[in-house]
C-alpha positions in Angstrom: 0.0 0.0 0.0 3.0 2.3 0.6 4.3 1.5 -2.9 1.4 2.2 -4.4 0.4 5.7 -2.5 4.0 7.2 -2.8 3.5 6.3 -6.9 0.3 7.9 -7.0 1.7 11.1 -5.1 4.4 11.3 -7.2 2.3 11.0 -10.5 -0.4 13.7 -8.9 2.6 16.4 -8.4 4.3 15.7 -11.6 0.9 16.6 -13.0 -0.1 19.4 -11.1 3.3 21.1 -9.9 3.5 24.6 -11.4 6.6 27.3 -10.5 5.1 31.3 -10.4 7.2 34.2 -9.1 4.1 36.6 -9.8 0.6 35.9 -10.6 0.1 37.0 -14.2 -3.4 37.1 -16.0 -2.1 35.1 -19.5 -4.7 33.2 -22.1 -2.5 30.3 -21.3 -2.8 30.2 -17.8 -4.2 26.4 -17.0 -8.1 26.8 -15.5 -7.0 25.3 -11.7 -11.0 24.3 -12.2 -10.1 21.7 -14.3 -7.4 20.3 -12.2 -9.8 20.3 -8.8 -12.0 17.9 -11.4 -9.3 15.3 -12.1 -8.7 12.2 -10.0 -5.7 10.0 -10.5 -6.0 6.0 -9.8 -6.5 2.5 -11.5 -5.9 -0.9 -10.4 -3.0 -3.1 -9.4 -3.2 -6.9 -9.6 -0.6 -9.9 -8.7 -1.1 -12.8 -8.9 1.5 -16.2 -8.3 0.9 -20.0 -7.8 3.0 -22.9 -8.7 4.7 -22.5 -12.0 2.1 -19.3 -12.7 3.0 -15.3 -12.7 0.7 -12.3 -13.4 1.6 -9.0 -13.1 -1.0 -6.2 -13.7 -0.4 -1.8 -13.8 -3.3 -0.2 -15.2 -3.1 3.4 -13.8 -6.0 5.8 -15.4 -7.2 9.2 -14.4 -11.1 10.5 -15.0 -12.2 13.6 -15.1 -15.0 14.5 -12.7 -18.1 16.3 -15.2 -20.2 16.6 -12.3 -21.4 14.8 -9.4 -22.7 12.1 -11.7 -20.6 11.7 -14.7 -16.8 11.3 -15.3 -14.9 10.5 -18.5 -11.3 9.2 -18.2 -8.2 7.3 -19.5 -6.4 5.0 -19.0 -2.8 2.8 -19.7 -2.4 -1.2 -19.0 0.6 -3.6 -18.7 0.1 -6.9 -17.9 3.0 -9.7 -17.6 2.0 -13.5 -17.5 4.0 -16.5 -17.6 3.1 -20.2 -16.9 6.5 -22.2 -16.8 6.9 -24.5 -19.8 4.3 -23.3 -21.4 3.9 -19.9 -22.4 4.4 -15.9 -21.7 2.3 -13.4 -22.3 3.1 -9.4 -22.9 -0.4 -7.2 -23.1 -0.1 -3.3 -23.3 -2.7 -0.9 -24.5 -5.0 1.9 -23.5 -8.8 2.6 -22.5 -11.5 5.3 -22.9 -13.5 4.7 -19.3 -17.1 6.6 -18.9 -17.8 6.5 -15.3 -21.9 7.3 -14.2 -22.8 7.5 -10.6 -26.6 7.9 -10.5 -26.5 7.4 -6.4 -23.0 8.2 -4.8 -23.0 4.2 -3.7 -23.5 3.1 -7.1 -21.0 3.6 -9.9 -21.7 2.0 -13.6 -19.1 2.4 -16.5 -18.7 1.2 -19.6 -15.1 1.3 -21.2 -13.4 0.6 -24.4 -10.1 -1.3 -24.1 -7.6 -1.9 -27.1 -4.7 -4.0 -26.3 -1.7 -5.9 -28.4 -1.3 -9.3 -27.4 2.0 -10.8 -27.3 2.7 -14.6 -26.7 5.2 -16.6 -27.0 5.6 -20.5 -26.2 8.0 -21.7 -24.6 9.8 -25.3 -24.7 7.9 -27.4 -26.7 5.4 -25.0 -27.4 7.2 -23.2 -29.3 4.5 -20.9 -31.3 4.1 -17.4 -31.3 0.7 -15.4 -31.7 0.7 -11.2 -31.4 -2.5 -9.5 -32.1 -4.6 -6.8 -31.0 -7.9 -7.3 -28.6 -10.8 -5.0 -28.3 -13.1 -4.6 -25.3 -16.3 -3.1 -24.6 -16.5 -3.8 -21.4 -20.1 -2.7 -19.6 -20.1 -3.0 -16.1 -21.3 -1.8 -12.1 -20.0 -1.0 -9.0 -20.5 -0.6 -5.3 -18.6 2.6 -4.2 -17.1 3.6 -1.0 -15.5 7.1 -1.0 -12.2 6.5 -3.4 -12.8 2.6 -4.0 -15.1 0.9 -6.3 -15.9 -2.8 -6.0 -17.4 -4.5 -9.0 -17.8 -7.3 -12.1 -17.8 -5.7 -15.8 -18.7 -7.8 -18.9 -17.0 -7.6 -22.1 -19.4 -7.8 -25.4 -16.9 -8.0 -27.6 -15.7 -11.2 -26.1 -14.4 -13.8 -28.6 -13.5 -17.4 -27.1 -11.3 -18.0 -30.0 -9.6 -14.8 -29.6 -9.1 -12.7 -26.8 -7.0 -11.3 -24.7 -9.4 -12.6 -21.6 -10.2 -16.4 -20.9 -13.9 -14.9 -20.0 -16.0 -12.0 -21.2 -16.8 -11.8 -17.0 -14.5 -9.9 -14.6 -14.3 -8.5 -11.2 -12.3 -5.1 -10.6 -11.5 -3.1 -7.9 -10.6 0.4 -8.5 -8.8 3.3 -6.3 -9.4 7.0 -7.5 -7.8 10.0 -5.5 
């Protein structure tokens, strides 16, 4: 939890740090409004078992419309390897449209593209690289900077996807 709050501070003031030696009224000076409106977050997953590794980053940040609505981006990495089998690079990027008709509820719907790299190993020794889209469509239970939830992907292909199943849980922190 350190790690991921010091990253997370770090990322806010790199966005938001500004120098001034006098207050000057310019066309270019940034509307502080908007910067009150954005929230930095995303999700971080791990996960290891015998012979298995996978290694998520997917930081986003969402622009807060109004109570209600929020529009957003968002960046993904994700690692996998199964030993003597295969590994597995995934990188991409995501619109995410965030809609909180009560603040406990939080739906979204989000488009993912994502180039899929794999490569067998040992005897498997293939190679398939493509690139995935997701519509993902999804809800939420919210608790002041965490959302708990499941989203489903339409798009979902068996034969060709990034994801073993169009149905996924998330959890997601936004400060």
């Amino acid at each position: 939890m350190v790690f991921s709050n010091l990253t997370l501070t770090a990322l806010f003031v790199f966005f938001s740090f500004q120098l001034s030696a006098q207050k000057q009224n310019s066309a270019f000076e940034p509307n502080n409004d908007f910067w009150q409106n954005v929230q930095f977050g995303g999700g971080l997953g791990l996960s290891l078992g015998s012979g298995f590794t996978d290694i998520s980053v997917a930081p986003s940040a969402i622009y807060n419309v109004n109570q209600y609505f929020a529009v957003g981006l968002g960046v993904q990495y994700t690692y996998i390897k199964v030993r003597n089998s295969y590994n597995s690079n995934l990188y991409g990027g995501s619109l995410i449209t965030l809609f909180n008709p009560i603040p406990e509820i939080q739906l979204l719907a989000e488009l993912e593209q994502l180039r899929v790299n794999v490569n067998g190993v040992g005897t498997n020794n293939y190679s398939n690289n493509f690139w995935n889209t997701g519509l993902f469509l999804g809800a939420g239970y919210r608790n002041g900077n965490v959302t708990i939830g499941a989203r489903y992907n339409v798009l979902h292909d068996d034969n060709k996807s990034a994801y073993s199943d169009a149905f996924m849980p998330f959890v997601r922190f936004y400060f």
